[in-house]
N, C-alpha and C positions, 0 to 999 in steps of 0.2 A: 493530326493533320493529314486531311489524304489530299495526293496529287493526283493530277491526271496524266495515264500514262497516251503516249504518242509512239509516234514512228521512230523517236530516240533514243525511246526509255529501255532500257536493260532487265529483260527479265531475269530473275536468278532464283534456284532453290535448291532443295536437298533431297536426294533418292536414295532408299536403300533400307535397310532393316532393322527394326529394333530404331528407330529415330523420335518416337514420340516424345524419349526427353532430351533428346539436343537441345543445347543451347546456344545452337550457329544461328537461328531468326533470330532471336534477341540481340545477339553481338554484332550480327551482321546489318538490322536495320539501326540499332546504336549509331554503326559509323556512314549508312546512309544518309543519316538524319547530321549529324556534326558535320560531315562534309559536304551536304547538298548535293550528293548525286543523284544522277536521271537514273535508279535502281528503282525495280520494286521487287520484292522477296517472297 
């Protein structure tokens, strides 16, 4: 499901080292997507 972002949407993401296997995108768009927020990751 992609949304279109706007003047509301909340950009957010992750900086820093050694991050290629985080798994803050996946948890983080998890609870974008259950809660319907204007996020994108």
């Amino acid at each position: 499901m992609k949304k279109e972002i706007n003047g509301k949407t909340k950009i957010i993401g992750l900086i820093g080292e050694n991050i290629e296997n985080s798994l803050s995108p996946f948890i983080h768009n998890q609870i974008i997507i259950k809660y319907s927020l204007d996020f994108c990751y």
